[in-house]
MIDOSE-1310 file (N, C-alpha, C; in nm, 2 decimals, decimal comma, always signed):
residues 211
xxxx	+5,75/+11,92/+8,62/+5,73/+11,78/+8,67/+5,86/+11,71/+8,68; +5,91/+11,64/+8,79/+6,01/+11,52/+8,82/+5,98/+11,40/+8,83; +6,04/+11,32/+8,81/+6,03/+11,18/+8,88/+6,17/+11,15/+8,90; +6,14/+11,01/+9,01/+6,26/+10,97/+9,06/+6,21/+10,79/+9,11
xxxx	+6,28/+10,73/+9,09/+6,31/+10,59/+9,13/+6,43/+10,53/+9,24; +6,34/+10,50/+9,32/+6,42/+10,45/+9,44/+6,44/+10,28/+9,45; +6,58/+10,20/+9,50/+6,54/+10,07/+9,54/+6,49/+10,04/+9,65; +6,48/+10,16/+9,74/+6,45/+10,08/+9,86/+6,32/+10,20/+9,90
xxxx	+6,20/+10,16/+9,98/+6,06/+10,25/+9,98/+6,11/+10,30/+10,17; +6,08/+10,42/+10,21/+6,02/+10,45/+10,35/+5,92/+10,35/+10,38; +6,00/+10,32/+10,53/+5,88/+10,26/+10,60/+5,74/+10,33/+10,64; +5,61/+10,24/+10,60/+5,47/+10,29/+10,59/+5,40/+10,19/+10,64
xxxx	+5,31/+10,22/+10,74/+5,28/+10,12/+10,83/+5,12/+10,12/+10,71; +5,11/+9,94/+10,65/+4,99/+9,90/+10,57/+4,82/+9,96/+10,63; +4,84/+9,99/+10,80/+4,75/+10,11/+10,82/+4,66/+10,25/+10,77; +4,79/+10,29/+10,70/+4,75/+10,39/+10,67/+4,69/+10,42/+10,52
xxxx	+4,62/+10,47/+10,59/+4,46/+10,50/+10,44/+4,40/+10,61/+10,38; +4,47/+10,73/+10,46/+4,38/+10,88/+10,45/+4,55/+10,95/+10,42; +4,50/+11,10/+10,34/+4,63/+11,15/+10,36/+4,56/+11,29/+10,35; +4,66/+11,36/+10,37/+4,59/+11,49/+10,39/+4,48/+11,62/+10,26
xxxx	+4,52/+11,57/+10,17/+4,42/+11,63/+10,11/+4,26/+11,59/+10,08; +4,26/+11,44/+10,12/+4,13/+11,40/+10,12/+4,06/+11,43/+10,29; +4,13/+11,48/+10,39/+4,07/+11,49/+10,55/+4,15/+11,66/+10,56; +4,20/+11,73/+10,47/+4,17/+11,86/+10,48/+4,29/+11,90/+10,63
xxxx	+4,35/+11,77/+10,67/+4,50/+11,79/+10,75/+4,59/+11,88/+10,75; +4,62/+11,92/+10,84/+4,76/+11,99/+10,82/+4,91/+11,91/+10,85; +5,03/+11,98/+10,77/+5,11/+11,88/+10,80/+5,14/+11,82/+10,70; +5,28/+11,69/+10,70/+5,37/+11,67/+10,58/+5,31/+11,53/+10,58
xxxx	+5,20/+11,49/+10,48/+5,19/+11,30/+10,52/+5,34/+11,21/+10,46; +5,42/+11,29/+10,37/+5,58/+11,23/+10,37/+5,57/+11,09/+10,31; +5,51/+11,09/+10,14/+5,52/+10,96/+10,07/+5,49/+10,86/+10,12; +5,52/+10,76/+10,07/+5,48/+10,62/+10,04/+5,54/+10,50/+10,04
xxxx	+5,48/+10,42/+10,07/+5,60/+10,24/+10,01/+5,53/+10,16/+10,11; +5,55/+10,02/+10,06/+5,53/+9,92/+10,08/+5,60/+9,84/+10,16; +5,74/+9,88/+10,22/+5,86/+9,80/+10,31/+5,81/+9,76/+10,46; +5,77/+9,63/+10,44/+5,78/+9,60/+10,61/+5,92/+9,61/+10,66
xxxx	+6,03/+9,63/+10,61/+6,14/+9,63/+10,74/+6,17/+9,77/+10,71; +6,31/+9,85/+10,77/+6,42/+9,92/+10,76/+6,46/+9,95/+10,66; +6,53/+10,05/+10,67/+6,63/+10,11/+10,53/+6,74/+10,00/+10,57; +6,79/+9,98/+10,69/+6,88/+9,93/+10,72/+6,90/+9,78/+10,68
xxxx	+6,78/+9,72/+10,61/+6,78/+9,58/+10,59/+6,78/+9,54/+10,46; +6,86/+9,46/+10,39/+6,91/+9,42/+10,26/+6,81/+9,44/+10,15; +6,83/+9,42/+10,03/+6,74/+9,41/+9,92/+6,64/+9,32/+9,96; +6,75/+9,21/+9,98/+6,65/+9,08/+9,97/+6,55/+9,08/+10,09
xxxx	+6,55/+9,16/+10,17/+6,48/+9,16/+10,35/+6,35/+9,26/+10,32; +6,40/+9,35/+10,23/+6,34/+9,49/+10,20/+6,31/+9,50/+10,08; +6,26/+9,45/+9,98/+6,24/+9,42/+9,84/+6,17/+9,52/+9,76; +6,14/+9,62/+9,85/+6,03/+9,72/+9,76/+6,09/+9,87/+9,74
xxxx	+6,05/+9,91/+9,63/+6,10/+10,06/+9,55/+5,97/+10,12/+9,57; +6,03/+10,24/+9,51/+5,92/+10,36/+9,49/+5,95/+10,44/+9,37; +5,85/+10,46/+9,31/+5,86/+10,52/+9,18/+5,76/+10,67/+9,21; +5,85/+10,77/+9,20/+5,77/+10,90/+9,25/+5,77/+11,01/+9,13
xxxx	+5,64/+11,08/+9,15/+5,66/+11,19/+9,03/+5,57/+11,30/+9,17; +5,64/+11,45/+9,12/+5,61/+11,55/+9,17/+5,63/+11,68/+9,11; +5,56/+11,76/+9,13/+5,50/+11,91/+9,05/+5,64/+12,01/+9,16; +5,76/+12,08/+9,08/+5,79/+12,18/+9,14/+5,72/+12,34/+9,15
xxxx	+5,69/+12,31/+9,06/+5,64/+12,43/+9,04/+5,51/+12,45/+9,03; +5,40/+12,49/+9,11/+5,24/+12,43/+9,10/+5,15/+12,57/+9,07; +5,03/+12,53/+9,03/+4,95/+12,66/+9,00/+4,87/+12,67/+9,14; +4,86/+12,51/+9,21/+4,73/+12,54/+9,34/+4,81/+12,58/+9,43
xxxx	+4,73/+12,70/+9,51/+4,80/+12,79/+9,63/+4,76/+12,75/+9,77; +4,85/+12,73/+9,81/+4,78/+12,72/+9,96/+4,75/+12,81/+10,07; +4,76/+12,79/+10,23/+4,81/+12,93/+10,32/+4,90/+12,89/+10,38; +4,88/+12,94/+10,50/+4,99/+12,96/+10,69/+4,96/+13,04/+10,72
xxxx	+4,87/+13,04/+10,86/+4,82/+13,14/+10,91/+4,86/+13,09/+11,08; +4,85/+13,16/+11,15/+4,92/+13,19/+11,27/+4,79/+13,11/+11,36; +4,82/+13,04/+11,44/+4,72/+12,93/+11,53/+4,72/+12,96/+11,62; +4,82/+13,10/+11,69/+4,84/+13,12/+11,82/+4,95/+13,24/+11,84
xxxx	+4,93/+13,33/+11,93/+5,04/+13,41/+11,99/+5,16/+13,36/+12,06; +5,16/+13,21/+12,10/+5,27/+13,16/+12,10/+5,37/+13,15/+12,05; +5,47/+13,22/+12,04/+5,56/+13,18/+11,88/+5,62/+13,01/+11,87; +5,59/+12,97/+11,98/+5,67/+12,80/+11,95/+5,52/+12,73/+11,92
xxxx	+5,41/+12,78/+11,90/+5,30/+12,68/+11,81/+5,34/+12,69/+11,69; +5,28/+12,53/+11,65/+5,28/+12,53/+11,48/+5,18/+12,63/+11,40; +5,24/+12,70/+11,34/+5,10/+12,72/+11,22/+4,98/+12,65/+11,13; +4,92/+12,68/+11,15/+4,76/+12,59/+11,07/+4,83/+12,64/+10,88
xxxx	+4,81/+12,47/+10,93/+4,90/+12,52/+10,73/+4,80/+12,41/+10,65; +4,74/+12,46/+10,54/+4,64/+12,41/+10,45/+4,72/+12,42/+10,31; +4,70/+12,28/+10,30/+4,77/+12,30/+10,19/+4,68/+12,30/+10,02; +4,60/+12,24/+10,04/+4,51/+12,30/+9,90/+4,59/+12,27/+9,82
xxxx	+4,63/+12,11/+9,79/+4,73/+12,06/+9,66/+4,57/+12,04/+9,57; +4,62/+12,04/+9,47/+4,55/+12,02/+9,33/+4,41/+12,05/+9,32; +4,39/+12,19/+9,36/+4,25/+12,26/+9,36/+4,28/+12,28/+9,22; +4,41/+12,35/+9,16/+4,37/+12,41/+9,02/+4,40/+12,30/+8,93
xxxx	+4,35/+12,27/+8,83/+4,32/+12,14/+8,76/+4,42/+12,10/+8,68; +4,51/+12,22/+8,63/+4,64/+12,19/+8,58/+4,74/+12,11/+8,66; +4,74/+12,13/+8,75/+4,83/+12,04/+8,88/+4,76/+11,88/+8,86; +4,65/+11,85/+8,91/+4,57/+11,72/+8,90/+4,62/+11,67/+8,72
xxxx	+4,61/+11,74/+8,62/+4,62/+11,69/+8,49/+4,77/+11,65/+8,47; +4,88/+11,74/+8,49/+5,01/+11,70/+8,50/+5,04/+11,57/+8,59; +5,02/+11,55/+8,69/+5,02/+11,47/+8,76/+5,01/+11,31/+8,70; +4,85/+11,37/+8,63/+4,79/+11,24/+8,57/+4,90/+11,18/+8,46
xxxx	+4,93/+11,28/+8,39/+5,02/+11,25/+8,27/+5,19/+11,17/+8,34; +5,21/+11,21/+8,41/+5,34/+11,19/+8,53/+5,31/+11,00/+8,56; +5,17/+10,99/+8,66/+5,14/+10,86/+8,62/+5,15/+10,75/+8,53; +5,09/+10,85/+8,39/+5,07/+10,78/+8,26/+5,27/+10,71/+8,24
xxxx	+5,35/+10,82/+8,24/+5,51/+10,80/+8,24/+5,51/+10,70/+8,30; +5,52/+10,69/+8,43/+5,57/+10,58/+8,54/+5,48/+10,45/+8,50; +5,38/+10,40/+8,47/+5,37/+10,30/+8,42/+5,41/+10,25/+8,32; +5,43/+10,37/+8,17/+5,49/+10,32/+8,07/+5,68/+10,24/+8,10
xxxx	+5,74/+10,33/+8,17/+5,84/+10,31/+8,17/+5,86/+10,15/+8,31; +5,75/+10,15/+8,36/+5,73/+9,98/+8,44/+5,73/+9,88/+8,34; +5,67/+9,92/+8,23/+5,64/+9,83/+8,13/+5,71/+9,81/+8,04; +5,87/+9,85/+8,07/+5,93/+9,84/+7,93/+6,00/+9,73/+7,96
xxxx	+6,07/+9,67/+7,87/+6,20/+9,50/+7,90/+6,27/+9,52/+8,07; +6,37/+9,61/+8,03/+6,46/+9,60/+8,14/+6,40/+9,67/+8,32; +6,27/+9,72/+8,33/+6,18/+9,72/+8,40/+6,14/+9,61/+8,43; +6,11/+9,49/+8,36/+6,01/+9,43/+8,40/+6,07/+9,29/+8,44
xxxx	+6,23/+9,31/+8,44/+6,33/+9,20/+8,49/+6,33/+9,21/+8,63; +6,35/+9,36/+8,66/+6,34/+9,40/+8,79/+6,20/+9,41/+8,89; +6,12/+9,44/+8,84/+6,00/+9,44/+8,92/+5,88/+9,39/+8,88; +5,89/+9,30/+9,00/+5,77/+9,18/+9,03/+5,65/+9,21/+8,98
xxxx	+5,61/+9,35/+9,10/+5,48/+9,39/+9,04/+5,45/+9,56/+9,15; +5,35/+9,62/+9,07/+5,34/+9,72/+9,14/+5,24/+9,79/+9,20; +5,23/+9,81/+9,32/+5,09/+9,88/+9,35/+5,12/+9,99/+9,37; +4,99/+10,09/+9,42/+4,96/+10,20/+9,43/+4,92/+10,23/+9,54
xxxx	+4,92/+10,19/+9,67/+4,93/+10,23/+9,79/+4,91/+10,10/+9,90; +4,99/+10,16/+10,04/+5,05/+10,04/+10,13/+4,94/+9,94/+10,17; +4,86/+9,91/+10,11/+4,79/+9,75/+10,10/+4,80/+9,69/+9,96; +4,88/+9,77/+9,92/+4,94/+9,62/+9,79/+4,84/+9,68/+9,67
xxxx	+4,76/+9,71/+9,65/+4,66/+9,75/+9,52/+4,76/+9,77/+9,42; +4,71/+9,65/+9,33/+4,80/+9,67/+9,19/+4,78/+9,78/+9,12; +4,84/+9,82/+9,05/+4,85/+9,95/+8,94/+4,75/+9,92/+8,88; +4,73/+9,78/+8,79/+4,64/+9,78/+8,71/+4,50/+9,82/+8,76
xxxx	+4,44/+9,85/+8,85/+4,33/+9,84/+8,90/+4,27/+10,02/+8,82; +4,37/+10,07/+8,80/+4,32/+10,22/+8,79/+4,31/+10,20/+8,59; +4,18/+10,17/+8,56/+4,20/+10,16/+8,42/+4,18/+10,26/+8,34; +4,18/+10,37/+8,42/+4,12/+10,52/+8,31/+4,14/+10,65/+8,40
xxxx	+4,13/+10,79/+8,31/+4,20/+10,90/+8,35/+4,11/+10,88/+8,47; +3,99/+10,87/+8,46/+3,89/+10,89/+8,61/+3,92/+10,86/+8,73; +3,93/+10,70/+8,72/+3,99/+10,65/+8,82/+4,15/+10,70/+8,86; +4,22/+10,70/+8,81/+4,34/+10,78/+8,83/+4,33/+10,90/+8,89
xxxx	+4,20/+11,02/+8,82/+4,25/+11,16/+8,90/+4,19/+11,12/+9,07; +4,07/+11,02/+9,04/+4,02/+10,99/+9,19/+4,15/+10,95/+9,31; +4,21/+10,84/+9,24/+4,31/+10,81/+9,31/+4,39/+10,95/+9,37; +4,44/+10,99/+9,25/+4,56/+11,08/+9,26/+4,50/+11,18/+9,38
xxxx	+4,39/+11,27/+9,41/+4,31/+11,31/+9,49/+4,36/+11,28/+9,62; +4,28/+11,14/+9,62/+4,31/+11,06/+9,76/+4,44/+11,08/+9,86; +4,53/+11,04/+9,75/+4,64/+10,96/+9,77/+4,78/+11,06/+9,80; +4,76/+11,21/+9,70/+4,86/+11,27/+9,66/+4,95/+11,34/+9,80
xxxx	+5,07/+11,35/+9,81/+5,17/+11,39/+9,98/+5,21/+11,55/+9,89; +5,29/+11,61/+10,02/+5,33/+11,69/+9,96/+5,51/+11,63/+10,01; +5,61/+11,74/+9,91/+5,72/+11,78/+9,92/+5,81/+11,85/+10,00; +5,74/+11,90/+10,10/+5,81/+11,95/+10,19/+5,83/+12,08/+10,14
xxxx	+5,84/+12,15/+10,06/+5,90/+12,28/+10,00/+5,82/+12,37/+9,97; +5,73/+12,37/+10,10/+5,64/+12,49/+10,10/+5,71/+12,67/+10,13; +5,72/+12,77/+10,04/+5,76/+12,89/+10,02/+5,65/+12,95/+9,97; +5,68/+13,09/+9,97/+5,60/+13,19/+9,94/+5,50/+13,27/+10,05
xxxx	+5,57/+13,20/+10,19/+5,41/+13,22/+10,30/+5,48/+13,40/+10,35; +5,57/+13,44/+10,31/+5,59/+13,59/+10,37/+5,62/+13,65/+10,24; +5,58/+13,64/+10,13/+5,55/+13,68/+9,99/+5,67/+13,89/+9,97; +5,78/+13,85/+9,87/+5,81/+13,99/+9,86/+5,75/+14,03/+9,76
xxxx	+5,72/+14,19/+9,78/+5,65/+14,23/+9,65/+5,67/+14,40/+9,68; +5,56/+14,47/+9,58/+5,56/+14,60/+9,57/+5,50/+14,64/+9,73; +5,50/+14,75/+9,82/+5,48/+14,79/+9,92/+5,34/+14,81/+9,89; +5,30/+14,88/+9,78/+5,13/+14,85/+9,78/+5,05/+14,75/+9,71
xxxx	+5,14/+14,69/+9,73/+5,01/+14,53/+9,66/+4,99/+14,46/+9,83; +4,87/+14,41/+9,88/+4,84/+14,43/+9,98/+4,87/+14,26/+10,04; +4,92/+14,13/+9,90/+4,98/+14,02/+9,92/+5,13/+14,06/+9,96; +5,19/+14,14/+9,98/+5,30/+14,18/+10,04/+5,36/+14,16/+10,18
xxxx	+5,43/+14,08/+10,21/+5,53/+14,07/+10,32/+5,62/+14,21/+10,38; +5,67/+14,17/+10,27/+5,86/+14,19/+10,27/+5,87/+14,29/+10,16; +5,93/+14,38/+10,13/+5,97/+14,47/+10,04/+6,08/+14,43/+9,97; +6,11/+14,45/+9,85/+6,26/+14,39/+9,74/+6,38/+14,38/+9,83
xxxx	+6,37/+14,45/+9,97/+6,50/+14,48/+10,03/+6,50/+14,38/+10,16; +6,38/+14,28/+10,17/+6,35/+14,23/+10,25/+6,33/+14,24/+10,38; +6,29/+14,34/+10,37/+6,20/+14,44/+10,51/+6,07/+14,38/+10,52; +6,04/+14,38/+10,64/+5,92/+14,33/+10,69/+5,83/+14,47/+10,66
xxxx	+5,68/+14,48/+10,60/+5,65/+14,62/+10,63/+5,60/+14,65/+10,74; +5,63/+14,77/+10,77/+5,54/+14,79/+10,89/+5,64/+14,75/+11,02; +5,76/+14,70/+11,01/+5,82/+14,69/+11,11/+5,97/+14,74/+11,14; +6,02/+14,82/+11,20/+6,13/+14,85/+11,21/+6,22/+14,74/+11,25
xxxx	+6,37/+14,73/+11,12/+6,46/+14,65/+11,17/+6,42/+14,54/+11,21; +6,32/+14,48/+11,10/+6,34/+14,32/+11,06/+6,40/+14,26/+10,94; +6,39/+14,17/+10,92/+6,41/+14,14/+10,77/+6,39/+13,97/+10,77; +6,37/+13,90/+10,65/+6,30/+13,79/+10,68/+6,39/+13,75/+10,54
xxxx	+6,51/+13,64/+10,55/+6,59/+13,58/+10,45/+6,59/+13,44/+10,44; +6,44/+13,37/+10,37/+6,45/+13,26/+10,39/+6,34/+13,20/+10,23; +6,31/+13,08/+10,28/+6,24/+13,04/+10,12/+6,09/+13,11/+10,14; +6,03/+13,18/+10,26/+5,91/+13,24/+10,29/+5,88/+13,36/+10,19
xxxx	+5,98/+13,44/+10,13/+5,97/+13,56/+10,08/+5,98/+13,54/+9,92; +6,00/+13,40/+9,90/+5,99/+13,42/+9,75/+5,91/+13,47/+9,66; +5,84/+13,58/+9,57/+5,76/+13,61/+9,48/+5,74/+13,52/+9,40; +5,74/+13,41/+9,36/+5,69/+13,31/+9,30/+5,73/+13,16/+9,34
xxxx	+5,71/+13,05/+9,30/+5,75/+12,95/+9,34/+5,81/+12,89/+9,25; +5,96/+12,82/+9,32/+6,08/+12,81/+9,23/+6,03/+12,69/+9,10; +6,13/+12,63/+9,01/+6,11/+12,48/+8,93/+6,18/+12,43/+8,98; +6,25/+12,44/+9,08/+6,31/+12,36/+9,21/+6,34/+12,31/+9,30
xxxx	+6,43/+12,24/+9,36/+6,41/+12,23/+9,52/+6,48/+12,41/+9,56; +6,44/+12,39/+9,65/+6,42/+12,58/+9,75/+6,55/+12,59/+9,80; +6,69/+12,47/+9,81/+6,78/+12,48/+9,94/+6,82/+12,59/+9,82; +6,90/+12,56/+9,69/+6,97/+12,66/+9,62/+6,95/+12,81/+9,62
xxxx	+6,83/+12,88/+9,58/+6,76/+12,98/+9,57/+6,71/+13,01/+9,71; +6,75/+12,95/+9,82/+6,72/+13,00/+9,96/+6,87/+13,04/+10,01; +6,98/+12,98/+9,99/+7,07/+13,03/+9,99/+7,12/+13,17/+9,93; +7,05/+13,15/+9,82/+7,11/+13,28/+9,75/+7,05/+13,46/+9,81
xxxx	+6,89/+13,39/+9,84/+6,80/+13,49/+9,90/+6,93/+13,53/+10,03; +6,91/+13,42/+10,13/+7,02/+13,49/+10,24/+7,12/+13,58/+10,22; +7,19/+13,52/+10,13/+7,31/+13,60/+10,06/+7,30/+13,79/+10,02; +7,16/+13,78/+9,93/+7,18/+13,84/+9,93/+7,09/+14,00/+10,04
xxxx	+7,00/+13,91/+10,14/+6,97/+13,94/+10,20/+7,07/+14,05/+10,35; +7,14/+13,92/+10,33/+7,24/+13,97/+10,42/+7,30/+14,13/+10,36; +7,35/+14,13/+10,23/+7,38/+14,23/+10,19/+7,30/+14,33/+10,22; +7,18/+14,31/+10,18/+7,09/+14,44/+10,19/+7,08/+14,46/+10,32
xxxx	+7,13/+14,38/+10,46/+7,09/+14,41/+10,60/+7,23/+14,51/+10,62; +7,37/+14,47/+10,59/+7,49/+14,50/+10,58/+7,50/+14,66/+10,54; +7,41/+14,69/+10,43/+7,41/+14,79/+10,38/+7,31/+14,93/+10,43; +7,28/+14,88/+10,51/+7,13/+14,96/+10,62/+7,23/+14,98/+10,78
xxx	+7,31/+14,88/+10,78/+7,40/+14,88/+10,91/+7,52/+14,97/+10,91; +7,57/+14,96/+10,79/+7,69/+14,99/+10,73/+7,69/+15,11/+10,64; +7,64/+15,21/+10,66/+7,64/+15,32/+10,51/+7,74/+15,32/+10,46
């Protein structure tokens, strides 16, 4: 689990009320905030923060499945955040943090007041774990750092992509070097460990080319 604190929020038009895990969407609903102007417009113009906590590493699994023979269609991507309860429960605790730490002195010089989504609803309104996991449910976006959808593994495990050498099976002279093939999902952001995959991806292509 991370958190991070921002001074200034993405713009979020007070419209919006559904996000994707409560309407079963596909797609990135891309956080939260309160800012009627721009990044581009001063503190004083633009007055609102965002206080964020997010799971790198999660136990609920999603898919990507193919929507079309087209290769320029998007894939149908489900993302099934917080089906397994340990995700929903860390979360909740993540919460618990970010309010304590609103609540402390040098917090509370700086911020007015806080709600919990773009119509202003104060924090206090959620007075118990219930209300909270309900919220959290509702409310929760994803990270962008979806991996694991071309899975490397043993040739007979039948969740298999890609083989340790990152061969596609079943296809001559592919190979697939990207955050898709990870065997597990990182405690990180993906750009690091997606570089490295390349790296050494490439090797192993190098070495098939090159005896």
């Amino acid at each position: 689990m991370m958190m991070a604190v921002t001074n200034q929020a993405p713009r979020l038009s007070r419209e919006v009320q559904k996000t994707i895990v409560e309407e079963r969407a596909t797609g990135t609903w891309g956080g939260g905030g309160l800012s009627q102007g721009n990044l581009s417009q001063g503190a004083e113009e633009n007055p609102f923060g965002l206080a964020i906590v997010w799971l790198n590493q999660v136990f609920s699994r999603g898919t990507l499945k193919l929507s079309s023979t087209d290769p320029f269609a998007a894939p149908r991507i489900e993302h099934r955040q917080l089906e397994e309860r340990a995700d929903l429960v860390r979360l909740r605790d993540g919460f618990h943090r970010v309010r304590e730490y609103l609540a402390t002195e040098p917090m509370r010089k700086v911020v007015e007041s806080a709600a919990i989504d773009p119509a202003g609803t104060d924090i206090s309104t959620l007075e118990n774990d219930e209300a909270i996991e309900r919220w959290l449910l509702a409310s929760v976006g994803d990270m962008s750092h979806i991996c694991g959808t071309a899975r490397m593994g043993s040739p007979d495990d039948p969740r298999t992509v890609v083989d340790p050498q990152a061969r596609v099976l079943g296809v001559e002279g592919l190979w697939v070097g990207d955050a898709s093939i990870f065997p597990t999902i990182p405690r990180a952001n993906t750009f690091l460990p997606t570089v490295a995959v390349a790296e050494r991806v490439a090797d192993c292509i190098r070495g098939v080319s090159n005896p």
